[in-house]
N, C-alpha and C positions, 0 to 999 in steps of 0.2 A: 956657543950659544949665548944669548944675551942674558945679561944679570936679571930682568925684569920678566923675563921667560920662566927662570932657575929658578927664583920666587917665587911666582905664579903655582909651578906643578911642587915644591915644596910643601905649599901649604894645601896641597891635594893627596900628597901619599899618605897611605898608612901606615902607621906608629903601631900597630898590636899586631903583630904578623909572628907565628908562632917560627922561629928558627926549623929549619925546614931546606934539605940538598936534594941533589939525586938520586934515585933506589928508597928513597920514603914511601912510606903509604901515607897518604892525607884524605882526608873527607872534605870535600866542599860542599856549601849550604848555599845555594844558589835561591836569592827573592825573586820569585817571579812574578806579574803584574797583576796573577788575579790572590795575590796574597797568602800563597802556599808558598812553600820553602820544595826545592829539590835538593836532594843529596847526591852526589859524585865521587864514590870511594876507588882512588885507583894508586898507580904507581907515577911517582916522577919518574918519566924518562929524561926529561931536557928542563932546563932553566934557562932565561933571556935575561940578562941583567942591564937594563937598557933606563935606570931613574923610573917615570911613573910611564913609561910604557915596555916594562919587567912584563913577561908572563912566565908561563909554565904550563907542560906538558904534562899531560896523565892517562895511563895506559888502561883499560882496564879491560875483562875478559866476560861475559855475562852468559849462559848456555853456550859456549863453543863459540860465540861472538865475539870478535875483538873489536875494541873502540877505544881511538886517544881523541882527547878532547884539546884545546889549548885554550888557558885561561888569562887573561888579566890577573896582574896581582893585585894593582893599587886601585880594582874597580869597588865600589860602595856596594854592588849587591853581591860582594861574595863574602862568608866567610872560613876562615880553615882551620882548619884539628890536625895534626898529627898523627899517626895512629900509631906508627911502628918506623924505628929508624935502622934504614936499609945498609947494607954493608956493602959496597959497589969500590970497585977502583979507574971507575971511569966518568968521564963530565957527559955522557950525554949517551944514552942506554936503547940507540935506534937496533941494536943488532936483538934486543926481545921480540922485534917485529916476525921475523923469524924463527921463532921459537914457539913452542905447544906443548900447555900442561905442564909436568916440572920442569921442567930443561926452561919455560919460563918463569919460575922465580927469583926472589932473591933473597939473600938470605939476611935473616934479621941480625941486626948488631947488641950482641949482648954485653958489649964490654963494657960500656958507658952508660949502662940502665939508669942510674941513680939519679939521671937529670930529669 
């Protein structure tokens, strides 16, 4: 990729990005155009690590409904929260698609609370 490129989307990513893997739970605060804010609390299943077009995947369950979303990271109308950091031993969490109710959870990591 050209240097003049690499600068370009440099000075377009985001620098406040909460630390944030796999098996998290995150809240996204999505602006939407008529000036309300929407929320999106779900699970990282997947992460793209691709410079300023990174997204991320998010699973979430709402009455017996499932729904993954897939997000832009470095987009200007999102922003994200953390909410709980997931305990997973794997890069990318397509086998919950399969799963219902507990058998889809994951389990919170408590060993490293103090961050």
């Amino acid at each position: 990729m050209s240097k003049l490129i690499q600068e370009i989307e440099l000075g377009q990513m985001k620098s406040d990005l909460p630390h944030f893997k796999v098996g998290d739970e995150l809240e996204i605060t999505i602006k939407m155009e008529e000036g309300r804010n929407q929320i999106f609390k779900g699970t990282v299943i997947a992460r793209r690590n691709r410079g300023l077009r990174s997204s991320v995947t998010l699973r979430k369950t709402s009455h017996g409904v499932s729904l993954e979303r897939v997000f832009p990271i470095h987009s200007p109308l999102l922003t994200f929260a953390r909410l709980k950091k997931g305990r997973v031993r794997r890069a990318k969490l397509y086998y919950l698609r399969n799963l219902a109710g507990r058998a889809a959870r994951v389990k919170e990591d408590v060993r490293s609370s103090a961050k």
